[in-house]
C-alpha positions, 0 to 999 in steps of 0.5 A: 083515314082511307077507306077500306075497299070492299071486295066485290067485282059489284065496284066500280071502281076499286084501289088496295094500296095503292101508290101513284108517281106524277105524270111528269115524273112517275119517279115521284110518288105524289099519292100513296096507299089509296085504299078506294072503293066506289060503287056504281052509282056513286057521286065522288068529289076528291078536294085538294090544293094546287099540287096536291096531286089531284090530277095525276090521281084522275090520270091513274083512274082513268087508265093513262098510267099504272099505279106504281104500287098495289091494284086498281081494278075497274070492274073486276078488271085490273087497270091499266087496260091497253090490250086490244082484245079489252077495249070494250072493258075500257072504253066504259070510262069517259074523260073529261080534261080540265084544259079540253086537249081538243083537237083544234083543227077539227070541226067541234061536230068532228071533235064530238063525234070522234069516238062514236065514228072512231070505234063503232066505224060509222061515217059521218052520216051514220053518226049524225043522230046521235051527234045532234042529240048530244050537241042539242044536249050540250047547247053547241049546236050554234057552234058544230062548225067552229073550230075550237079555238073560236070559242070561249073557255066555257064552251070549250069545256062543254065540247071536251064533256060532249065529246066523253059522253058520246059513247055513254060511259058508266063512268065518268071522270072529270078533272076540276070542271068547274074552275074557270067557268062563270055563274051560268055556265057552273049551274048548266054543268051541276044541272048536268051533272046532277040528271046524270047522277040520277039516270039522264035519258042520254044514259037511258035512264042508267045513273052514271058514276061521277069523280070529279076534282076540285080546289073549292067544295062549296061548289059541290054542296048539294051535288055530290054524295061523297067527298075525299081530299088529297093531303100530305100525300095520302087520300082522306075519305071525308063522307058525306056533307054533313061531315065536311062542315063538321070537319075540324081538319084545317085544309077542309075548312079552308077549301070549304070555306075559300073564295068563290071564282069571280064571274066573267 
């Protein structure tokens, strides 16, 4: 069942009843009566199969779309946020795209540095500093001249998560990271999120709010702290790991148990 949300403006994130429409057709109610609360700090996996709604739930807590019913606040503030005058509230979330909505004829440098250049208004020099921290950071250095679409899948991902950290968000949101990606590239990016989890000195030692999605769990066992499922329309607070295994729901065994993508 859902969780009933604590109220506290200490949340980082906090949904009552709410209901959410799809980005294609918002008409359409694909999640309802999310009843949500997380705590600064805190490490989210929300599991579900393919059309569960799970990436129209991570659009709604970004801010990209209003709930069709209830409140969703982040920090207190009541979301969506799109006036001016809060953009500061709204820029302590980062986004991570699973297909990286890359700008593809920017520079992966110019791709990266776009926020900090963009908000702060730095030139490009005034934001190399920071650009090489986060590009050695990331392992895209080789790659700060290329273009986007010279790169494979796996870098790509890494050049979308580079570019949601450069303003160092408290919240980090993050639609299925790991789909796709080989054996390598899936521990670089559970290291990652594991330090960020904790306090990465890119965050100066702040630990850093995670939800992310996902149609396989064992991915994140071991990682994160807290897991949810999307199912028939409602959003299923499942605990910690050791209450995933003991799950007896048929879809949690099934996406606990379903097949690990085959490296590339």
């Amino acid at each position: 069942m859902s969780a009933a949300p604590e109220t506290s403006t200490r949340c980082a994130i906090e949904m009552r009843g709410v209901s959410i429409g799809s980005m294609r057709d918002l008409s359409t109610i694909v999640v309802e009566d999310v009843n949500w609360a997380v705590a600064p700090g805190d490490f989210w996996v929300i599991s579900g199969l393919q059309g569960s709604g799970k990436s129209d739930f991570l659009m709604l807590t970004g801010g990209m779309m209003a709930p069709v019913s209830g409140i969703y606040c982040f920090f207190g503030e009541e979301m969506p946020i799109f006036e001016e005058h809060r953009l500061a509230d709204r820029l302590r979330l980062g986004f991570v795209f699973e297909s990286g909505q890359l700008f593809n004829h920017l520079t992966v440098s110019e791709n990266v540095s776009l926020p900090l250049r963009y908000h702060k208004n730095l030139s490009r020099e005034d934001a190399e500093p920071e650009l090489n921290q986060l590009l050695e950071l990331t392992e895209l250095g080789p790659w700060a001249d290329s273009t986007p679409g010279a790169m494979a899948r796996n870098w790509q991902r890494r050049v979308g998560l580079a570019r949601a950290l450069m303003l160092r968000p408290d919240v980090l949101l993050l639609d299925n990271p790991l789909a796709g990606l080989d054996l390598r590239h899936r521990g670089w990016w559970l290291n990652l999120l594991e330090q960020l989890s904790r306090g990465h000195p890119w965050m100066n030692g702040r630990p850093t709010t995670l939800v992310v999605t996902t149609n396989d769990l064992r991915l994140w066992r071991g990682g994160a702290r807290q897991f949810a499922m999307l199912k028939n329309k409602r959003f299923l607070v499942l605990g910690h790991w050791g209450q995933v295994e003991a799950a007896s729901d048929e879809l949690v065994r099934e996406l606990r148990a379903s097949t690990l993508q085959q490296d590339q």
